[in-house]
N, C-alpha and C positions, 0 to 999 in steps of 0.2 A: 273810781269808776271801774268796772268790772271788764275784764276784757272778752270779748265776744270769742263764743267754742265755735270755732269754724270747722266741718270734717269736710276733707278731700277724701277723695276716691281715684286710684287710677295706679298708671305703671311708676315705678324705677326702672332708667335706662340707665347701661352702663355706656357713655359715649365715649368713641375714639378719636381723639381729637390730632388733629396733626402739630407738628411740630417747625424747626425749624429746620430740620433734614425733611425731606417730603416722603422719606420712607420710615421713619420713626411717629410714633404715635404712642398716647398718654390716655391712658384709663382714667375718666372724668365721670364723675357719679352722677346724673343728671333725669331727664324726665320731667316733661312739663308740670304733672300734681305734683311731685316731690319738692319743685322750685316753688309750686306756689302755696302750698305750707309753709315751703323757707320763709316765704317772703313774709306770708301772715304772721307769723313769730318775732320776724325782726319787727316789725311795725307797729307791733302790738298786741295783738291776737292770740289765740291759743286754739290754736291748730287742734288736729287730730287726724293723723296721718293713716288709711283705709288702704289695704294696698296686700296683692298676694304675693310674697316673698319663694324667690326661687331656693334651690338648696347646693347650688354650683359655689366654686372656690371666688366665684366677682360676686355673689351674695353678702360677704363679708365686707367687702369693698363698700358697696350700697349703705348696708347696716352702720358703718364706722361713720359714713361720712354724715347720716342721719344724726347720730349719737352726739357727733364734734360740732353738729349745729345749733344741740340744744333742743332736738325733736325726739318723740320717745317711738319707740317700735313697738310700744305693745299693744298695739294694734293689729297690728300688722299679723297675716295668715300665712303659716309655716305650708308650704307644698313643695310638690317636688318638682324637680325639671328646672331647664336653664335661665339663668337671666336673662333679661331683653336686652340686646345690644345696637348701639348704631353708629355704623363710621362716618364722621365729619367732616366737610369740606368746605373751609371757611371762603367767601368771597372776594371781591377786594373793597367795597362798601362796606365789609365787617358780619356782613348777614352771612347764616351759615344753612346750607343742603344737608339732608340725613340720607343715609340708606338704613334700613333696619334690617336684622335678623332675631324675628319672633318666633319661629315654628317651634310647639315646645313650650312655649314660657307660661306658667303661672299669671303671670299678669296681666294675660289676654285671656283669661280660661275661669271667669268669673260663672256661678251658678247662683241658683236658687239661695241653697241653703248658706254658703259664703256670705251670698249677701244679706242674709237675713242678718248672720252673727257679726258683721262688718257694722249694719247699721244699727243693731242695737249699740253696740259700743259708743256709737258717737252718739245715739239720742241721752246712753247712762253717763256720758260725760257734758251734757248739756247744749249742745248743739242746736243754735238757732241754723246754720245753714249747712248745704250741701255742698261742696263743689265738686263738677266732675268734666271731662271732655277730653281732647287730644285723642290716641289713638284705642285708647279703652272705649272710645263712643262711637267709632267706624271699622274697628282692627279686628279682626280674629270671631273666632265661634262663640266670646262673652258678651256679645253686643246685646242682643235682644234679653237675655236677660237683667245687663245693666239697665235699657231702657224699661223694663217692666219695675221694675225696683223703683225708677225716677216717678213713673208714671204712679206707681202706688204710696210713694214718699207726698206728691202732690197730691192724693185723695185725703191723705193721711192728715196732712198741714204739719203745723210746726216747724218746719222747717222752708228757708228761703233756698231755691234752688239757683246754682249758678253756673251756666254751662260756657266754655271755651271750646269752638271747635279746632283749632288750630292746626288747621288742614296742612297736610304735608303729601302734596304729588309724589305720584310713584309708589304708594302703597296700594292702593285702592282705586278702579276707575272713577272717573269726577262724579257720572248718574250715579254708583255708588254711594260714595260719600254724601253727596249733597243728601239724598232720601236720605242717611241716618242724620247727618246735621240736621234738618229740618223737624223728624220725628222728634229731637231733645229741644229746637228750639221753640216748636209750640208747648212743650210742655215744660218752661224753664221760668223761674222772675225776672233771673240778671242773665242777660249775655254778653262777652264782653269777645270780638271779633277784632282783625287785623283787615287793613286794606289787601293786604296779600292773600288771607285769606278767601276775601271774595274776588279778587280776580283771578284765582283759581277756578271756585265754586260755580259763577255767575258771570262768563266771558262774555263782554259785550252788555253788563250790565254795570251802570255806577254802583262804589259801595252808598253811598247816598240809597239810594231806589232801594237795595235792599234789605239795608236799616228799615228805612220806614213800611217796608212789606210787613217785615219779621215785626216789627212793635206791636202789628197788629193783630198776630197771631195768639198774642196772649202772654210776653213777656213784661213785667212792669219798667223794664229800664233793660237799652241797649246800648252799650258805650263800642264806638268805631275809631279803634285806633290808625294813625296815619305815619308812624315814625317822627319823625323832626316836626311835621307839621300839627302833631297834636292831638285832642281828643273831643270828639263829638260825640253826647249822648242824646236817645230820643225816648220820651216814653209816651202814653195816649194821651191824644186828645192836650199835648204840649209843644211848643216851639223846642227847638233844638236847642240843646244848651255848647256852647262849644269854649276850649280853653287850646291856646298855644301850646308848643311844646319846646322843649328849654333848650337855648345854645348847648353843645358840649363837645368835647373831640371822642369821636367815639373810637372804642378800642375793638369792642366786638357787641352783638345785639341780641347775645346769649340770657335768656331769660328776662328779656325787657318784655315782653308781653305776659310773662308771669307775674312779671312785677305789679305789672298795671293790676291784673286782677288782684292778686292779694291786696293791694292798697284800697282797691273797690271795697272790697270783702269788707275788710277792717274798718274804710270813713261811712262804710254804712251802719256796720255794728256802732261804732259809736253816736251815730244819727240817731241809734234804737230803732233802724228800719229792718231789722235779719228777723223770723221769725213771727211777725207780726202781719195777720192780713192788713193790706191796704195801706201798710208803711210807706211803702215806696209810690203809691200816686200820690200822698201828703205833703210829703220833699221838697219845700221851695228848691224855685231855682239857685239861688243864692248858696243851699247847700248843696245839691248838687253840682254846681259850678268850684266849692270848695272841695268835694270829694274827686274831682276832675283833677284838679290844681295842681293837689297833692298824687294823684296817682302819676301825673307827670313828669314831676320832680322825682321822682322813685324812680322810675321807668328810666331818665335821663343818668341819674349818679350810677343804675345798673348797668348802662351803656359803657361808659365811662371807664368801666373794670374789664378783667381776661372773664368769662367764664358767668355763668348764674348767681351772683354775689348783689343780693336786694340790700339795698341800706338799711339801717335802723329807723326808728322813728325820730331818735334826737337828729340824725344824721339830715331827715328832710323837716325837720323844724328851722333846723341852720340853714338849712340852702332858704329855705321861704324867709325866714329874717334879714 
């Protein structure tokens, strides 16, 4: 079986992560598209990493850490100006707060013509889907062009769109943000969203209620993740499908929502739902409840570790056995 050309689109961040002195800090190469190509890679998938590279001395750092995963940068658009950076302050539940410093970055600073030559490369490397979201979909002066891009990717077809908004306060006011969330989520197939997410977004609203708003807006499949508690997806005119989520001692919750997507990503590719109209209303439950299963047990072994570190795919065959 062939493994599904998944392209991401979005930033590399350089995070700073704290330490065990509270005034020492460790340059951690990170970025929610970047984690979730990692992820699609280890699990299976063949990524195609979309993304404007800065030309600062932590440029290197980014590119190294790409290379040591196994992921190829030739993709990736040479510009100039600094990398995106953001210091970390880990919780004591393990969840972590960002501050960002973008003014500057390439990574926010998407056009026209970039993205024209971005997406050809992933339609000439075969590419049933798109993934994109985080702060490239609400951050900086590239927004509206990314979103036109999405919007003419969807005129276009071939490609299954998959957006992540994964809202982080303090960048952006909430009315803000939410308008651009909303512009990518009517025009998206997959959205895969965090509780946290929406009680950012939607105070005072269940993520429940606004799952089932968003389904209706034109997405084929919403998956609402809950941490420990699990994953509920919804599509039209369907029951909810929902699956637990797995014991673990968690170490930190650095890229478990990466995880989840790329796992989506990939148990859909091999459904043969990427790419295909109408794939995804076809989907027994059954599979879809397996593509849950599995994106939770990923999501769980990512917990588990220091930092954005997705399992393999033997890795969650073992756990499920």
């Amino acid at each position: 079986m062939n493994p599904p050309v998944i392209a991401v689109l979005g930033e590399r961040i350089v995070d700073f992560v704290p330490g065990a002195d509270p005034q020492a800090y460790r340059a951690v190469a990170g970025g929610s598209p970047a984690n979730v190509a990692l992820g699609v890679r280890r699990l299976g998938g063949d990524p195609v990493l979309l993304g404007r590279a800065g030309d600062d001395g932590l440029a290197g750092l980014l590119d190294r850490a790409i290379v040591d995963n196994g992921l190829s940068t030739a993709a990736l658009l040479r510009r100039t100006g600094p990398s995106l950076l953001a210091v970390c302050t880990r919780q004591d539940d393990g969840s972590v707060s960002y501050y960002f410093y973008y003014q500057g970055s390439p990574d926010l600073l998407w056009d026209e013509a970039d993205l024209g030559q971005a997406l050809a490369a992933a339609r000439a490397a075969g590419a049933t889907a798109w993934h994109t979201g985080s702060l490239v979909s609400w951050l900086g002066p590239g927004v509206d062009a990314v979103l036109a891009a999405w919007r003419a990717a969807r005129e276009t077809g071939g490609l299954t769109l998959s957006y992540d908004p994964n809202a982080r306060p303090g960048t952006v006011s909430r009315e803000v943000m939410r308008a651009r969330v909303e512009d990518f989520v009517g025009l998206s197939d997959v959205v895969k969203v965090s509780d946290e997410d929406l009680a950012f977004l939607y105070p005072g609203d269940t993520p429940e209620a606004v799952c089932m708003r968003w389904v209706e807006w034109g997405p084929g499949l919403v998956v609402l993740t809950r941490g420990a508690r699990g994953l509920t997806a919804w599509r039209p005119g369907c029951a909810p499908v929902e699956v637990p989520g797995r014991p673990v001692t968690v170490v930190d919750t650095v890229g478990a929502g990466d995880t989840v997507t790329a796992a989506l990503l990939v148990g859909l590719g091999d459904a043969d739902a990427l790419g295909v109209p109408g794939a995804l209303a076809n989907l027994s439950d059954e599979v879809v409840r397996e593509v849950l299963n599995r994106a939770a047990v990923a999501a769980a072994i990512t917990c588990s570790r220091e930092g954005a570190q997705p399992p393999t795919r033997l890795e969650v065959d073992a756990a499920l056995s």
